[in-house]
BALUM-610732 format. One line per field, with one value per residue (C-alpha): y, z, x; residue number from 0. Coordinates in nm, 4 decimals, padded with zeros to 6 digits. Each point is the difference from the previous one (the first is absolute). Layout:
<vexgus>
north [Y  ...]
up [Z  ...]
east [X  ...]
num [NUM  ...]
</vexgus>
This chain:
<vexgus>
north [02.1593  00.0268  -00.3731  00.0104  00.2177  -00.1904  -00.3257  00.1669  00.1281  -00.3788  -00.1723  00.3022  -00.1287  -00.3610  00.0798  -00.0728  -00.3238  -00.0216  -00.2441  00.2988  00.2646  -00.2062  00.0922  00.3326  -00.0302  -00.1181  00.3311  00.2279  -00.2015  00.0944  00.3929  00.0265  -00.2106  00.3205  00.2344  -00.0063  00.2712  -00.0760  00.2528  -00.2989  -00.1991  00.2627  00.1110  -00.2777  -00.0978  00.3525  -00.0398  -00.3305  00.1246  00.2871  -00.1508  -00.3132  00.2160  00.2365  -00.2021  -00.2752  00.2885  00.1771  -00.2272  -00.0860  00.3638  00.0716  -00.2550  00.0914  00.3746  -00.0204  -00.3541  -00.0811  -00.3279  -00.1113  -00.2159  00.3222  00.0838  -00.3156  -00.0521  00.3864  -00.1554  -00.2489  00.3153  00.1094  -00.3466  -00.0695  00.3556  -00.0550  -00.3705  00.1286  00.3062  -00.2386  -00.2392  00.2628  00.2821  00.1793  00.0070  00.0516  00.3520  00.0880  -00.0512  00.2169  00.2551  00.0594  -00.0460  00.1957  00.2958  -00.0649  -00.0686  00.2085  -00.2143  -00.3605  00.0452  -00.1950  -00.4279  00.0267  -00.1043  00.3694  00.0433  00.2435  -00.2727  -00.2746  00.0919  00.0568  -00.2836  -00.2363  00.2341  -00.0752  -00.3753  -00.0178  00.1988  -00.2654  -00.2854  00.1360  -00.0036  -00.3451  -00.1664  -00.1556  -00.1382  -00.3384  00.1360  -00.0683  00.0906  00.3244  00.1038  -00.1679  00.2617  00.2886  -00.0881  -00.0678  00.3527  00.1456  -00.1295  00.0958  00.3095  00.0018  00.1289  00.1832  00.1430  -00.2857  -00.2415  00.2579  -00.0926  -00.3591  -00.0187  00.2339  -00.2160  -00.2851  00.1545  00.0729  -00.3570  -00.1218  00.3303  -00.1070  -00.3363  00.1166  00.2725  -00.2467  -00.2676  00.2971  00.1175  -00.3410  -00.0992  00.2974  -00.0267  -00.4034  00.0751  00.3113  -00.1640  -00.3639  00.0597  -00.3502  00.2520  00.3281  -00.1534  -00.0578  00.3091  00.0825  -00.3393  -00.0011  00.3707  -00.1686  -00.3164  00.2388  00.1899  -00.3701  -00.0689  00.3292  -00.0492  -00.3930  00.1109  00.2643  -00.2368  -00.2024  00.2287  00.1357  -00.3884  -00.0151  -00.2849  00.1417  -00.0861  -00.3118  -00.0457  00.1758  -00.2210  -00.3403  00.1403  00.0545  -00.3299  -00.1915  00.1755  00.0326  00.0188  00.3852  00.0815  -00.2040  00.1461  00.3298  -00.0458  -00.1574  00.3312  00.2092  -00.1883  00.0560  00.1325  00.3235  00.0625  -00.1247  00.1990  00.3032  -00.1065  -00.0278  00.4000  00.1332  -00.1550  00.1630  -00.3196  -00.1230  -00.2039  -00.1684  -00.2829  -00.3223  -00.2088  00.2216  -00.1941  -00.3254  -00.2750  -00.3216  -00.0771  -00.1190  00.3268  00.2950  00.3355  00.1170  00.2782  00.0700  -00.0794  00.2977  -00.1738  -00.0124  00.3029  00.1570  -00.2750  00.0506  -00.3711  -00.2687  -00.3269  -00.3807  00.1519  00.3081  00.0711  00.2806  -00.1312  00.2040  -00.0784  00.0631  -00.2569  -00.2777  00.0845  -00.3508  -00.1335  -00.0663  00.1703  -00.0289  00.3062  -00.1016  00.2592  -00.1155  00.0550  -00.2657  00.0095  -00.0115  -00.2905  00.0184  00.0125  -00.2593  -00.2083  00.0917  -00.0380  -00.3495  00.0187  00.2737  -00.2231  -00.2808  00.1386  00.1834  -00.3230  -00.1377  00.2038  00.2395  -00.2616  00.0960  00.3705  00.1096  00.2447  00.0885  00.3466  00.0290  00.3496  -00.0065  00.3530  00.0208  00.0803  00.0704  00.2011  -00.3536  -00.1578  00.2715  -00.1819  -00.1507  -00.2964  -00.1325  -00.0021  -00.2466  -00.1894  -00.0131  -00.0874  -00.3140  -00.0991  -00.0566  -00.1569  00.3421  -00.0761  00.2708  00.3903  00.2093  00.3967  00.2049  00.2715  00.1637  00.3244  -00.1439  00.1650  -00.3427  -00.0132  00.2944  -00.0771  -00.2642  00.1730  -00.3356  00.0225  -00.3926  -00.2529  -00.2188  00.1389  -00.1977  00.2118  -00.2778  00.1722  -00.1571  -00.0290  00.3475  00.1749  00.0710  -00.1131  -00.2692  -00.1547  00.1525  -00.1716  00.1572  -00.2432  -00.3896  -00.2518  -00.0634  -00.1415  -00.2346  00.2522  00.2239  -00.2822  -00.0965  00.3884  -00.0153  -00.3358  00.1587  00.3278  -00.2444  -00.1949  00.3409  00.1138  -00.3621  -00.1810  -00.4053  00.0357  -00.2513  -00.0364  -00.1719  00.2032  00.0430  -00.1977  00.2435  00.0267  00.2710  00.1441  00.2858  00.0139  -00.1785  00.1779  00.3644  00.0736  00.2695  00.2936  00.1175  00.2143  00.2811  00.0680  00.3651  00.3323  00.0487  -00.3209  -00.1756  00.0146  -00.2874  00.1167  -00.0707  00.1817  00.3085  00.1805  -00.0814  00.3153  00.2443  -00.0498  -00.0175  -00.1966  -00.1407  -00.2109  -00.2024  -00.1971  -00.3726  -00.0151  -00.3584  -00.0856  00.0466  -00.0370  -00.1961  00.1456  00.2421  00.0540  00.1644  00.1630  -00.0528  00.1837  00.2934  00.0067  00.2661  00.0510  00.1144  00.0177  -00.3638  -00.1989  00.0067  -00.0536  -00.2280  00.0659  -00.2752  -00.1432  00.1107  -00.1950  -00.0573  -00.1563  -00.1320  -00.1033  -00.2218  -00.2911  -00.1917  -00.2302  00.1247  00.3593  00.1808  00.3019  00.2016  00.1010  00.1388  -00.0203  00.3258  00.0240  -00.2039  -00.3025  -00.0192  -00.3051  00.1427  -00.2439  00.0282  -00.2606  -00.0686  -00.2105  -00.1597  00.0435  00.0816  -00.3385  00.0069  -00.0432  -00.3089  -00.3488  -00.0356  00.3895  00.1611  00.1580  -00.0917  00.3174  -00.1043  -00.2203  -00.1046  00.3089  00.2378  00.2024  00.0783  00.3426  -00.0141  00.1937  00.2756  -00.2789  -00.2186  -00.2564  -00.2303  -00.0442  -00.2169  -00.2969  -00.2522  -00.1640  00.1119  00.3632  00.2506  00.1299  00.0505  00.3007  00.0186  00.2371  00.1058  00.0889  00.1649  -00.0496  00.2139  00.4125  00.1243  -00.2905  00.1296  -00.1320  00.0760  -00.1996  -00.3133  -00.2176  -00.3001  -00.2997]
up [-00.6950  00.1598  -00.0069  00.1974  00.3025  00.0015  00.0762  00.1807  00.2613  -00.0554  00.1464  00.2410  00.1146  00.0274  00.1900  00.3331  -00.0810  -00.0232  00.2591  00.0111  00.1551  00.2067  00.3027  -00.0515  00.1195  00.2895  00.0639  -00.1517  00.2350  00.2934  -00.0515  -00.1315  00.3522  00.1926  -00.1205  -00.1369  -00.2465  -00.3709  -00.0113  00.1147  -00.2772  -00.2481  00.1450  -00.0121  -00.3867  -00.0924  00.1665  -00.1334  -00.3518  00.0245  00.1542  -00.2259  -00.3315  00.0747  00.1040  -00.3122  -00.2735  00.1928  00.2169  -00.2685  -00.0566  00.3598  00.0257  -00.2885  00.0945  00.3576  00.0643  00.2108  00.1028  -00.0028  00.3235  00.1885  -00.0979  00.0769  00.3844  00.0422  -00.0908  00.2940  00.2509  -00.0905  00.0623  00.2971  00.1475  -00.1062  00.1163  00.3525  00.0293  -00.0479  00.2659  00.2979  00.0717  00.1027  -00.2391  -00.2635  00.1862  00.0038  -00.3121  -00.1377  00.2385  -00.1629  -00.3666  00.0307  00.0717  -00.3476  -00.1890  -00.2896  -00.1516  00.1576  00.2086  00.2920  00.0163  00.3218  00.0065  -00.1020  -00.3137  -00.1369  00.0890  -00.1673  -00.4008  00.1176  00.1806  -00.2546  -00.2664  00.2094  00.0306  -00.3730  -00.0900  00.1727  -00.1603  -00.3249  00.0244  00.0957  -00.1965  -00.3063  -00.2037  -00.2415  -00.3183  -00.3064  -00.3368  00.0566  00.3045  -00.1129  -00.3127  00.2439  00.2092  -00.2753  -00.1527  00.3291  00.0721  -00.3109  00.0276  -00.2917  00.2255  -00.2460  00.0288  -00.1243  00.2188  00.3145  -00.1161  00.0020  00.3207  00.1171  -00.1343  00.1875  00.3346  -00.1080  00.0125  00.3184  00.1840  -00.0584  00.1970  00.2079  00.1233  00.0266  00.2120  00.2490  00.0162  -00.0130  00.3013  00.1898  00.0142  00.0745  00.2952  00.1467  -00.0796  00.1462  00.3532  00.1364  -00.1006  00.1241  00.3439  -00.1022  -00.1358  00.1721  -00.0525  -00.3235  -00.0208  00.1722  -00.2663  -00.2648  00.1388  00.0631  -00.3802  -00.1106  00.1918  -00.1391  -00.3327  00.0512  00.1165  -00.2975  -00.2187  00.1744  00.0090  -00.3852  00.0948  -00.1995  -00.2859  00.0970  00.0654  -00.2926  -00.2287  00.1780  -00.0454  -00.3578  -00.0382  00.2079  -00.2480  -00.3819  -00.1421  00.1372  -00.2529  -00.2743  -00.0649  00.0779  -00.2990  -00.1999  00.0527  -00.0769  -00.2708  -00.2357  -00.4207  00.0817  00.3667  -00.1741  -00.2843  00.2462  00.2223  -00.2574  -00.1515  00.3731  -00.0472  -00.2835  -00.1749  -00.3451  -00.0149  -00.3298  00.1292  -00.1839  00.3031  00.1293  -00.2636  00.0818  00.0642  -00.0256  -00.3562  -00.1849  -00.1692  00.2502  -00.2181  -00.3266  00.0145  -00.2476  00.1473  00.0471  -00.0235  00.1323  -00.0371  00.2884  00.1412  00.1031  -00.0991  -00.1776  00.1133  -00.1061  -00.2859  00.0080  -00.3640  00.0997  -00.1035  -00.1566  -00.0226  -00.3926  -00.0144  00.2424  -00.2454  -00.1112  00.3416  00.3506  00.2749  00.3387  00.1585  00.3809  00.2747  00.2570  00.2162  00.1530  00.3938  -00.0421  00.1064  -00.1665  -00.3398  00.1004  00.0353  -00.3718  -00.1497  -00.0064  -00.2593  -00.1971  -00.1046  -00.0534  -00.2000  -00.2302  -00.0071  -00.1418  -00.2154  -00.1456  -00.2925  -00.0860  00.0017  00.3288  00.2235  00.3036  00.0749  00.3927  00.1225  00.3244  00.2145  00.3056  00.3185  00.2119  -00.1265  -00.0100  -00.2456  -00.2999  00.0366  -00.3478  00.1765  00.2357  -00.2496  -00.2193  00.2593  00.0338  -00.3263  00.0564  00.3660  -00.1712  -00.3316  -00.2097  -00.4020  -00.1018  -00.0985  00.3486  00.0190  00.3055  00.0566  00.2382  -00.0402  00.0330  -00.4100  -00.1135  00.3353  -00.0457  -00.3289  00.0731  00.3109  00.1882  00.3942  00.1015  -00.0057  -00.1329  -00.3235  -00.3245  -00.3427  -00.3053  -00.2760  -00.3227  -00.3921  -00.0916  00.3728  00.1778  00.3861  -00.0236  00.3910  00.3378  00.3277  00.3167  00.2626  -00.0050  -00.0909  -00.3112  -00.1797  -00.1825  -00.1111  -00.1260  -00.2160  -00.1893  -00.0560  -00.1205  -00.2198  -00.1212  -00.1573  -00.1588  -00.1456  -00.1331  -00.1788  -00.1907  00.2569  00.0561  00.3788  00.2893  00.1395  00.3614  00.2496  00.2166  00.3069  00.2174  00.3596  00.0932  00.3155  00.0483  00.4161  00.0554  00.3760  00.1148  00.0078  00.2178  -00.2243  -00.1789  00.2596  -00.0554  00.2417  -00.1724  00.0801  -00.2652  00.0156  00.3847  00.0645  00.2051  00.2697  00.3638  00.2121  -00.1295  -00.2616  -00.3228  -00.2068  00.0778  -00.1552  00.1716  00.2764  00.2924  00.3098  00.0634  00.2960  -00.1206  00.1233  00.2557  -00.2520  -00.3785  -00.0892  -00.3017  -00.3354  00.1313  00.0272  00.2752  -00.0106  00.2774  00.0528  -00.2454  -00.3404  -00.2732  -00.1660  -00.3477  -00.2574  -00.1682  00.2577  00.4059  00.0047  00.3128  00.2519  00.1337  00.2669  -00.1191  -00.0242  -00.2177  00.1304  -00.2157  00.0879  -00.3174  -00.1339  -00.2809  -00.2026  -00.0937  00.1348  -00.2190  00.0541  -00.2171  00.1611  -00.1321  00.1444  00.1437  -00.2932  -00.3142  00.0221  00.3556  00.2049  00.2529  00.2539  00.1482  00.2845  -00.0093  00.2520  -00.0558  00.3260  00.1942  -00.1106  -00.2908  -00.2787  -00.1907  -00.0980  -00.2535  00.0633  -00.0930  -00.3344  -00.2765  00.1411  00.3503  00.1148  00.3509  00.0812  -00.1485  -00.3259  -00.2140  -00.1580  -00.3363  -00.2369  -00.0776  -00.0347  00.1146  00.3351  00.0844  00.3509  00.1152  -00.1966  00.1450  -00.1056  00.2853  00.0278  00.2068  00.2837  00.1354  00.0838  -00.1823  00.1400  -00.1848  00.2089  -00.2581  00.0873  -00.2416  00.0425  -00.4256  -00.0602  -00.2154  00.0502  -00.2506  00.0578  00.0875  -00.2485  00.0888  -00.1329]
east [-00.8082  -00.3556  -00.0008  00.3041  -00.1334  -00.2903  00.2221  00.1961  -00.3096  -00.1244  00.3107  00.0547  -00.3912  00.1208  00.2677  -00.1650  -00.0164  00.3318  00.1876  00.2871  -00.2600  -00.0973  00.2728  -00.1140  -00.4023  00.0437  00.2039  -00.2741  -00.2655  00.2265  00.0165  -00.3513  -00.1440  00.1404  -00.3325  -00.3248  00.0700  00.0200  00.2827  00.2362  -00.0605  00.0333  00.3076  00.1596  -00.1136  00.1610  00.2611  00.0819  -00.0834  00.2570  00.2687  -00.0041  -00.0826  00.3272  00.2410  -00.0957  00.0736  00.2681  00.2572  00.1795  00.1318  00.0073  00.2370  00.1956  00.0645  -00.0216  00.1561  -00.3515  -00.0230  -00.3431  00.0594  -00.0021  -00.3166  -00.0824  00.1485  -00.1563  -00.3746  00.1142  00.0545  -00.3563  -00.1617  00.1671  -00.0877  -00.3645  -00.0196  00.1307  -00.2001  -00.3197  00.1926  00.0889  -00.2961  00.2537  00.2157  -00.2777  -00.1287  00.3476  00.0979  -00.2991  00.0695  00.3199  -00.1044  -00.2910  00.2708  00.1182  -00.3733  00.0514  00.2892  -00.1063  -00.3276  -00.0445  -00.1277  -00.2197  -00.3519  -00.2033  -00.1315  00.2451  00.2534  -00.1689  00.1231  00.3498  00.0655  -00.1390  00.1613  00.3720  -00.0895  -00.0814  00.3611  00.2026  -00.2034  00.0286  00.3975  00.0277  -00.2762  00.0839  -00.2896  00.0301  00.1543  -00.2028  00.1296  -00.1597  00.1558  00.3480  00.0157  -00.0929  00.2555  00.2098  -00.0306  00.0480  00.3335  00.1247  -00.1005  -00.2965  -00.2711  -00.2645  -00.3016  -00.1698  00.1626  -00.0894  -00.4084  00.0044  00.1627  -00.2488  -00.2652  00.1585  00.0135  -00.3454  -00.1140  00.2057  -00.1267  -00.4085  00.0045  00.2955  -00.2378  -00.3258  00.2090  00.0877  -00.3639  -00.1196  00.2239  -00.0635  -00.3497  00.0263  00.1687  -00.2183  -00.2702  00.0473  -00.1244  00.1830  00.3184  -00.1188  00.0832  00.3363  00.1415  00.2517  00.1753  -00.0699  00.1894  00.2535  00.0196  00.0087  00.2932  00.1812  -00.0883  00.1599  00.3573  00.0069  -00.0503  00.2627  00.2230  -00.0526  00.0690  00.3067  00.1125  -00.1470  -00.1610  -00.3144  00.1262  00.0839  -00.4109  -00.0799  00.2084  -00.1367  -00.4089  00.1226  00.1078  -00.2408  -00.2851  00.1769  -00.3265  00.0149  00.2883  -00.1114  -00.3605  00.1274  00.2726  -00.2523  -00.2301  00.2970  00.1545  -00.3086  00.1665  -00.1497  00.1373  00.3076  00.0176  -00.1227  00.3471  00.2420  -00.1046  00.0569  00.2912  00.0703  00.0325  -00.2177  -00.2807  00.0100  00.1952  -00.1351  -00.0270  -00.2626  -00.2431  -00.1707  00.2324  -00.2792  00.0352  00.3140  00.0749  -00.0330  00.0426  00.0848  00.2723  00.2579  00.3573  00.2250  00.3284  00.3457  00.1428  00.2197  00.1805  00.3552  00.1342  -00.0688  00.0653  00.0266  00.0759  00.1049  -00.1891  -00.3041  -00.3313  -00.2894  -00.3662  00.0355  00.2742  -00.2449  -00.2822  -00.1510  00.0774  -00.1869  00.1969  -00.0246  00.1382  00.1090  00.0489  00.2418  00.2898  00.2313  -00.0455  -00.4062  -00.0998  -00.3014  00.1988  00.1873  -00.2637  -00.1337  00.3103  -00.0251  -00.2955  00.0513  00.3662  -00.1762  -00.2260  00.2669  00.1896  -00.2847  -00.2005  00.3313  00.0211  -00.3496  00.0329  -00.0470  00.2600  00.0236  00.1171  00.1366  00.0097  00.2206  -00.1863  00.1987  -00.1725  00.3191  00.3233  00.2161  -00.1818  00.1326  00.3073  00.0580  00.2055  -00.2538  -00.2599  00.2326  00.0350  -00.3588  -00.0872  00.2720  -00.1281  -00.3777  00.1285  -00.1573  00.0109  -00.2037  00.1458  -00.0294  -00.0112  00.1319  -00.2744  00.2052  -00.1785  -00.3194  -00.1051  -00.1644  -00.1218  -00.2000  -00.0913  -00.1863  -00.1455  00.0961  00.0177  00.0926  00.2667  -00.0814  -00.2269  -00.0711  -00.1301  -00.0536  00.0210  -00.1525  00.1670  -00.1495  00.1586  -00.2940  -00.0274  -00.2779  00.0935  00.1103  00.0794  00.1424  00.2022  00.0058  -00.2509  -00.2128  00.2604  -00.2268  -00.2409  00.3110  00.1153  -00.2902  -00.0016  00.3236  -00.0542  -00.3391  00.1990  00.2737  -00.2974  -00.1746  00.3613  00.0309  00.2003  -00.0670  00.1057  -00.0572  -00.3124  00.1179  00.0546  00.3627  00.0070  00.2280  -00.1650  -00.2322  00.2372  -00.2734  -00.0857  -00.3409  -00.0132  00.0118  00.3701  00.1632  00.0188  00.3125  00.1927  00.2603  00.2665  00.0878  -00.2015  -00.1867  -00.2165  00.0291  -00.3206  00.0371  00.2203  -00.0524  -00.0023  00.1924  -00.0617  00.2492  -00.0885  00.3325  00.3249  00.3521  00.1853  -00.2599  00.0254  -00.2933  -00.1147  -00.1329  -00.2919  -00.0904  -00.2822  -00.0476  -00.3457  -00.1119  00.0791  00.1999  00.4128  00.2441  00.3390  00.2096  00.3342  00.1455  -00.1258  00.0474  -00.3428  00.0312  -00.3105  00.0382  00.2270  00.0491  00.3896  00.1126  00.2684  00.2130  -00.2104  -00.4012  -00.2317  -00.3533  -00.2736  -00.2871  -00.3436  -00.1460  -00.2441  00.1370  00.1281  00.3035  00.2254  00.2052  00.2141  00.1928  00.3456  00.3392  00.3338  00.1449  00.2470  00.0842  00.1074  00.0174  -00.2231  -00.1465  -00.1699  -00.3765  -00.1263  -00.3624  -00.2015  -00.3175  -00.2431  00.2779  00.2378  00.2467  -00.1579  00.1183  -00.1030  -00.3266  -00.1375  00.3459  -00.0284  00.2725  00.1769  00.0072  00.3237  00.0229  -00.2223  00.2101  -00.0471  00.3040  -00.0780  00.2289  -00.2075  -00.3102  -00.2717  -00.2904  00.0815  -00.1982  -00.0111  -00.3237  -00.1747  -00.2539  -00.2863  -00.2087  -00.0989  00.1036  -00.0293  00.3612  00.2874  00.2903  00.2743  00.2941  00.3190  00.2408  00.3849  00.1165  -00.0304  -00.1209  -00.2852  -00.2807  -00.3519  -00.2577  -00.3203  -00.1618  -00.1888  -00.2246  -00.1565]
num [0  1  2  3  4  5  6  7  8  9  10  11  12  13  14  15  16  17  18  19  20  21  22  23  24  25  26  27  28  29  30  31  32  33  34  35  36  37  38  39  40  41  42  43  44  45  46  47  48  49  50  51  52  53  54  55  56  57  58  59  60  61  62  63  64  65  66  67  68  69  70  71  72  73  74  75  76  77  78  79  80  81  82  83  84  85  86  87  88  89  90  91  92  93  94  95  96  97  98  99  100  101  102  103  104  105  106  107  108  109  110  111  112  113  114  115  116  117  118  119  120  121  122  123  124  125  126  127  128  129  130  131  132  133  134  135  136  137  138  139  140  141  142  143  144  145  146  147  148  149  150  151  152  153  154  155  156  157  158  159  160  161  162  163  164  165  166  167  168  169  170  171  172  173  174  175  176  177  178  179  180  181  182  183  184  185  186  187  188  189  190  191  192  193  194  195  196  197  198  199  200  201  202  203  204  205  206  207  208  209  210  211  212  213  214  215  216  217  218  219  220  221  222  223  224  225  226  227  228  229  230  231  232  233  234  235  236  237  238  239  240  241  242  243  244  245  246  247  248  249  250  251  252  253  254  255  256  257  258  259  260  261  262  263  264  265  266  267  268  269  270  271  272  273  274  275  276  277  278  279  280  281  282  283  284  285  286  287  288  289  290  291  292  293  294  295  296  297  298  299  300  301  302  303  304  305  306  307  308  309  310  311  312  313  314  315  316  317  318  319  320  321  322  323  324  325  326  327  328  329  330  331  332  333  334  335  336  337  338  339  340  341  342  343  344  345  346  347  348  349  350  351  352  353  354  355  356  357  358  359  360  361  362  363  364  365  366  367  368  369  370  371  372  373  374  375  376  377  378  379  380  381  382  383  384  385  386  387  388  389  390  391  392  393  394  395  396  397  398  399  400  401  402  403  404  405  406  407  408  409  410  411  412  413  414  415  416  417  418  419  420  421  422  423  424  425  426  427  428  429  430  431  432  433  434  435  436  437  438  439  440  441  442  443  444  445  446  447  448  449  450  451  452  453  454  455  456  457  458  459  460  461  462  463  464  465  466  467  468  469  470  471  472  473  474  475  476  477  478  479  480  481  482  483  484  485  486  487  488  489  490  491  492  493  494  495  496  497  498  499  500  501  502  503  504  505  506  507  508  509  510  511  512  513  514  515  516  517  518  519  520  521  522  523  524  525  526  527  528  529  530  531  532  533  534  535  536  537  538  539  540  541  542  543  544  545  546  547  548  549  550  551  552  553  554  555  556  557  558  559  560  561  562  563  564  565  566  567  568  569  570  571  572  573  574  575  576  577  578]
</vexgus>
């Protein structure tokens, strides 16, 4: 766990490089160009650290047993900026303003110029930044705010957030000082501080503005992906076995996982295979399978579920390789692990396992028992298992197909088998560019939401937003937000920001059996001719079942809008997929 808070401090430390804090400096430069005192600057960084530190490990449950809505806190941050940005605008307004605050000192203290005045009105500036500032999530921060909104604050997660704020509070700090001392220093500006008060103050109510208008998101998210290298070393710092490892025990989860080994070589680990045991159905047949009963066999055991597009796009190889290596003692084992309460339904996986032409036995984990078993956390996941039932391979998500079957002929060659030595010749569908990431429309997981907040259950009205930025997606109308799904009334609409080859979208009609209609436009147009998706007709979407759609194919990526205008009141939308 140590190694953990010393990440954690690390990426906290980097996080001034980040393009997303980079809004907030010019802000900090603004309040701390008011006074020479280093009690600005320290001010602020505390009050930056606290604000930021209680509301990550604590909104969540405010919101749940007060029904907070973390926009007010939000739109209240904008009152403080815009009173401070026009204070350092207007004299007047300024002495006034601390006349009257200074009346109530003991609870806020005043923000003139003195020195007692100097920590409190820094410390007030850094409160309202703290509220509104959201820094680039790294796997780190995700689980922290992860465990937060579930409630699974513990004392341990309390420390490396603390250690974070830590490392963003150091440079946070130094920049303030730095800045401050540039500018009463720099006698070319000495002659120009009262304008430069005054620019300040101006800086202060346009940032306010943009955050009432949430347009600083839409900045953030454009820095973010004008510079991707930010997010990608930062994940690669974070990402390390032992920062994972440390992750998955806050989380309560273990950390014996196979695929935490080395993946370069052909065989990856060497862990005895638990099994099968706990699945509610057996399918294609319906005759349970044991590990006892596949002993003398290779099996590949194959975690999936049937609107992942990521599955979908393994599926094609894990069949071909049963179709042709089964004659040579091989098996493939499919164990269907739904993500989303739909995909227990017994019929829909049938129809599943017709739709992708699936030979081989499959077993409904509905519980998630083998799941666990295997300590597995993707779709898709591959365990080979050799002749003697020990996990000799693991792969997580798509590509090295080619690598997995030379595994897999290299264990039928070790149990006495003559098998093929060519390799399939199924394409490698695997994105080669940086995709829009998988999106979730339901509470628990819309972390992509713009510009409100999608973490609070029950029936909503939203206002679409003008502008969705990139990445990003927008309700529009009355939804009802419910933990896996945002259900549609008659008239909503969906926006979605996204780069790619191909959208998905998992939907369901409002009641069984029933065809319930979606429009989408590409860009603003109907979308239709070569980019329509094979569940796109004349720009409309015929809802007729709990699945996948495919609603946008090209062979140019992205950028473009989609937006979804739902006819029928009862549509469920689960999540976008790209490729």
């Amino acid at each position: 766990m140590f190694v953990l808070y010393g990440v954690a401090f690390l990426a906290g430390l980097l996080t001034i490089l980040a393009p997303c804090i980079w809004p907030l400096l010019p802000i900090v430069l603004a309040d701390v160009s008011q006074t020479k005192s280093r009690k600005r600057p320290l001010g602020i960084t505390l009050g930056v650290a606290i604000s930021f530190t209680v509301l990550t490990l604590s909104i969540s449950g405010l919101e749940s047993s007060l029904g907070l809505n973390p926009n007010v806190l939000r739109k209240l941050a904008v009152v403080v900026l815009v009173v401070l940005g026009i204070s350092m605008v207007i004299p007047k307004v300024s002495q006034k303003l601390e006349s009257t605050i200074s009346r109530f000192s003991g609870i806020l203290g005043s923000v003139g110029k003195n020195s007692r005045s100097d920590f409190r009105g820094g410390f007030i500036t850094g409160l309202a930044l703290g509220v509104v500032w959201a820094p680039c999530s790294g796997p780190i921060l995700a689980s922290i705010a992860t465990l937060a909104a579930t409630n699974k604050v513990s004392l341990q997660v309390v420390f490396v957030t603390l250690f974070y704020v830590a490392g963003v509070s150091i440079p946070l700090f130094g920049f303030a000082v730095g800045g401050q001392k540039i500018l009463a220093r720099s006698r070319w500006i000495s002659k120009y501080t009262g304008k430069i008060q005054i620019a300040s103050g101006v800086v202060l109510i346009l940032t306010a503005i943009a955050i009432y208008t949430n347009y600083d998101k839409t900045l953030e998210a454009n820095l973010l992906n004008a510079i991707p290298s930010y997010s990608s070393a930062l994940t690669k710092i974070e990402g390390t076995k032992s920062v994972t490892k440390a992750l998955d025990k806050l989380k309560g989860r273990a950390s014996n996982n196979p695929g935490y080994q080395d993946n370069s070589s052909l065989f990856n680990t060497r862990t005895p295979a638990p099994g099968f045991a706990g699945g509610t159905d057996w399918l294609n047949p319906t005759t349970p399978l044991t590990l006892a009963s596949l002993k003398g066999k290779v099996v590949l055991v194959d975690f999936w579920t049937y609107t992942c597009i990521n599955c979908i796009r393994t599926l094609p190889h894990v069949t071909a390789w049963y179709n042709k290596y089964h004659s040579y003692g091989f098996q493939v084992i499919g164990v269907h692990a739904p993500e989303f309460a739909f995909e227990k339904d017994k019929g829909n996986v049938l129809a599943a396992i017709a739709r992708f032409n699936i030979k081989y036995p499959v077993v409904q984990d509905n519980d998630l028992n083998i799941w666990n078993d295997y300590n597995n956390q993707y779709w898709p996941a591959e365990y080979l298992i050799d002749a003697t039932g020990v996990i000799r391979r693991v792969d997580f998500g798509e590509g090295q197909y080619d690598q997995m079957e030379k595994a897999i002929q290299t264990l039928l060659l070790d149990s006495g088998a003559k098998a093929p030595t060519s390799l399939i010749s199924a394409a490698d569908l695997t994105p080669k560019k940086r995709t829009t990431p998988e999106t979730y429309l339901g509470s628990d997981r819309a972390q992509y939401g713009y510009p409100q907040t999608i973490n609070i259950n029950g029936q909503r009205n939203f206002n679409a937003p003008k502008f969705t930025p990139p990445n990003l997606f927008s309700f529009g109308g009355n939804w009802n937000i419910q933990s896996q799904y945002a259900q549609a009334s008659a008239g909503a609409t969906l926006a979605e920001s996204f780069s790619a080859y191909h959208v998905y979208i998992i939907l369901k009609p409002h009641k069984e059996g029933a065809v319930d209609r979606v429009n989408v436009t590409l860009n603003g147009k109907p979308l239709a001719g070569i980019s329509a998706g094979a569940d796109v007709h004349n720009g409309i979407i015929s809802v007729d079942s709990d699945r996948l759609y495919n609603i946008y194919s090209s062979n140019s990526f992205g950028p473009g809008l989609l937006k979804f205008t739902f006819q029928d009141s009862g549509t469920q939308a689960f999540t976008f997929t790209f490729g």
